[in-house]
C-alpha positions as a Markdown table, in Angstrom:
| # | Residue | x | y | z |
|---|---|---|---|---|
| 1 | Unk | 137.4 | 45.7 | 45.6 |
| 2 | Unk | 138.6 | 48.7 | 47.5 |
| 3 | Unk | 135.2 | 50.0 | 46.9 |
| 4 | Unk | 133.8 | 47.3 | 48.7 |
| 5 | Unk | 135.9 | 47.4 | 51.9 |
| 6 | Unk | 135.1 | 51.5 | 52.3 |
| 7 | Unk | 131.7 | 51.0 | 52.1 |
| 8 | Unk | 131.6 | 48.0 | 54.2 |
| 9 | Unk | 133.9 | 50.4 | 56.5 |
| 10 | Unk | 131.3 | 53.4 | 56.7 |
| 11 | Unk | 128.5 | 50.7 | 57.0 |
| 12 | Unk | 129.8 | 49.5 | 59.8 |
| 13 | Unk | 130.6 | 52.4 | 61.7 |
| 14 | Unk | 127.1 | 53.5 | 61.2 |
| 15 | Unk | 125.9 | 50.3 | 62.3 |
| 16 | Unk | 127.8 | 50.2 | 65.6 |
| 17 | Unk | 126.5 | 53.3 | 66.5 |
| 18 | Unk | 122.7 | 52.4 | 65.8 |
| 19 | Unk | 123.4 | 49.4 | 68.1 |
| 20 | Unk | 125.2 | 50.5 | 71.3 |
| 21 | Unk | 125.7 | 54.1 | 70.8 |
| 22 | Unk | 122.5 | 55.0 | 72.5 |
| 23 | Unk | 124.3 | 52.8 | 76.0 |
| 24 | Unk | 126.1 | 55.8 | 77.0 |
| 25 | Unk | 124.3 | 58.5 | 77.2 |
| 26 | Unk | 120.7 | 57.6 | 76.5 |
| 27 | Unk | 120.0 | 55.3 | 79.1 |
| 28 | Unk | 117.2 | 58.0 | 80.7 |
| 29 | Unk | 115.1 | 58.5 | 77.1 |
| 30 | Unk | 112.4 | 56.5 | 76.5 |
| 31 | Unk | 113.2 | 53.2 | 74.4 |
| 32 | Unk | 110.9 | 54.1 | 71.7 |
| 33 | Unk | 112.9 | 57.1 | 70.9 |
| 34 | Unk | 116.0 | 55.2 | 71.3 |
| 35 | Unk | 114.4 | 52.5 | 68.7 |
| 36 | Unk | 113.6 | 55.6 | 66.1 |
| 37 | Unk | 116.7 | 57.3 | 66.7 |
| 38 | Unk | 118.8 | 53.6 | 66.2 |
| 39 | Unk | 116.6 | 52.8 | 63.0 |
| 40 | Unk | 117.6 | 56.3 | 61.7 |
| 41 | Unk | 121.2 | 55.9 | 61.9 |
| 42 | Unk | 120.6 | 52.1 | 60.9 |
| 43 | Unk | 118.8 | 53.6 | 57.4 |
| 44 | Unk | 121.9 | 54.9 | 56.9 |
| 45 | Unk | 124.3 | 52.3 | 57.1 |
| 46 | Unk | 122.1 | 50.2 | 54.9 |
| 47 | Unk | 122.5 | 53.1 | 52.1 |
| 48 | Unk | 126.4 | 52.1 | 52.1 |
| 49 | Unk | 125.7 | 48.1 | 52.8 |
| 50 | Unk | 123.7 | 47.2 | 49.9 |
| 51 | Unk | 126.0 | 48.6 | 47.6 |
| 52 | Unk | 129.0 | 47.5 | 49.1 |
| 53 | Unk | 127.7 | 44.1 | 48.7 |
| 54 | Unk | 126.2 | 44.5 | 45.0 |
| 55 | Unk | 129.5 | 46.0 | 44.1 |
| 56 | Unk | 131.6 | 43.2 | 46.4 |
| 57 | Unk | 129.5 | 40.2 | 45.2 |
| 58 | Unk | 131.4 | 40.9 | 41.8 |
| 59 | Unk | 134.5 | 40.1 | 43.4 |
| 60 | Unk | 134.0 | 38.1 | 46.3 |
| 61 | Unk | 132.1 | 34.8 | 47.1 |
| 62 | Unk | 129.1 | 35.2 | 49.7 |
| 63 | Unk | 131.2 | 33.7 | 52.3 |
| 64 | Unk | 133.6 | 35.8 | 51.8 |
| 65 | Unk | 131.8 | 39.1 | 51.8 |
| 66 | Unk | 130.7 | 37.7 | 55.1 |
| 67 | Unk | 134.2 | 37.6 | 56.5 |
| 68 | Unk | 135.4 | 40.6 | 55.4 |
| 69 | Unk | 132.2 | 42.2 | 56.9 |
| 70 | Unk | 132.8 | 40.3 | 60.3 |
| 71 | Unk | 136.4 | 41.4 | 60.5 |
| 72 | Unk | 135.5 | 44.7 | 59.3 |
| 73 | Unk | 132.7 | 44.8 | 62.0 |
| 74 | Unk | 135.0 | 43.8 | 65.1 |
| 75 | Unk | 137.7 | 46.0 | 64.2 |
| 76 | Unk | 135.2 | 49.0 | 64.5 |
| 77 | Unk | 133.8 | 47.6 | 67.4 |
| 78 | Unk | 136.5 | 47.6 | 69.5 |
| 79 | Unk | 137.6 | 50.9 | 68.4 |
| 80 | Unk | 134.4 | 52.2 | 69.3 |
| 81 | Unk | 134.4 | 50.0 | 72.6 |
| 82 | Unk | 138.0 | 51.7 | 73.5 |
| 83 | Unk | 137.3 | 55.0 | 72.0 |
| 84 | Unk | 134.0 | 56.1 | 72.8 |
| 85 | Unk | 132.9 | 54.0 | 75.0 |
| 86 | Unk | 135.9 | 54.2 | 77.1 |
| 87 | Unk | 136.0 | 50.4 | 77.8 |
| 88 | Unk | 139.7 | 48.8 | 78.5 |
| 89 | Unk | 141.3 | 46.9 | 75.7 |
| 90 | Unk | 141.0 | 43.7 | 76.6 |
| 91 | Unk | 143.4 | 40.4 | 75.1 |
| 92 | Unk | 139.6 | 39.2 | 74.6 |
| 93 | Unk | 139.4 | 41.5 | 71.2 |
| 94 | Unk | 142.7 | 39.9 | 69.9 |
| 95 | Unk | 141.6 | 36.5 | 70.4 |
| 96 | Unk | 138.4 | 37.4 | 68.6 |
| 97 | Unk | 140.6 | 38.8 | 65.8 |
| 98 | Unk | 142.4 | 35.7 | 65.5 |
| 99 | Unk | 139.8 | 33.9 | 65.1 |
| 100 | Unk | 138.7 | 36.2 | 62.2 |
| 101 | Unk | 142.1 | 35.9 | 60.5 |
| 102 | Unk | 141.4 | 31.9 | 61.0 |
| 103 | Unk | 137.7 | 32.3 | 59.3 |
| 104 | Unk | 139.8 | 34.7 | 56.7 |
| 105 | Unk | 142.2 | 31.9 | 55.6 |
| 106 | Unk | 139.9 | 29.6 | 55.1 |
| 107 | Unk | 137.5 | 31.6 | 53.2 |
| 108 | Unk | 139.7 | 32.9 | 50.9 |
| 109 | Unk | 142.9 | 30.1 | 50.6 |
| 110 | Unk | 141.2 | 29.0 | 47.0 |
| 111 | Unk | 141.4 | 32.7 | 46.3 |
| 112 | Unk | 139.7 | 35.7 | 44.9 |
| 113 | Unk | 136.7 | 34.7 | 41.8 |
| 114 | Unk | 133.9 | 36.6 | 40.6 |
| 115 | Unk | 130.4 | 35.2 | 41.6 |
């Protein structure tokens, strides 16, 4: 299971760069290299999301591989949105996470099976 969340975890930082990387610095290139350069990094994070979710559908329902991706996904995001982007921290992210943990509960109250 720890498997699962680390790849999910490299996925997704891959994945947030392929989407919104490219906004701070990139904004003069043309979009088609933007678009290659995104699908490159994308190609990437695809060679550590399939497997996570090969190796996590073992252990987790489909829903909640979802959850853990979408909580895995905003937790990057607003570390890459404070970090690198250099965007404020905003309350906005921890509602967002609530919500997550809400979606989290409910996912996984009838616990852990194998698919």
């Amino acid at each position: 299971m720890a498997q699962t969340i680390a790849l999910l975890f490299l996925s997704n930082c891959f994945m947030t760069f392929a989407w919104y990387g490219h906004l701070k610095n990139m904004n003069s290139q043309p979009l088609v290299f933007v678009i290659m350069l995104s699908w490159g990094i994308a190609f990437f994070e695809y060679i550590l999301q399939v497997p996570a979710n090969r190796i996590g559908y073992q252990h987790f329902s489909l829903g909640q591989l979802k959850v853990i991706q979408e909580i895995i996904a905003m937790s990057v995001f607003a570390i890459f949105a404070w970090y690198y982007m250099k965007q404020p921290m905003k309350l906005d992210y921890l509602w967002a996470m609530l919500c997550l943990v809400g979606a989290a509960y409910f996912m996984f109250r009838s616990g852990v099976q194998a698919s």
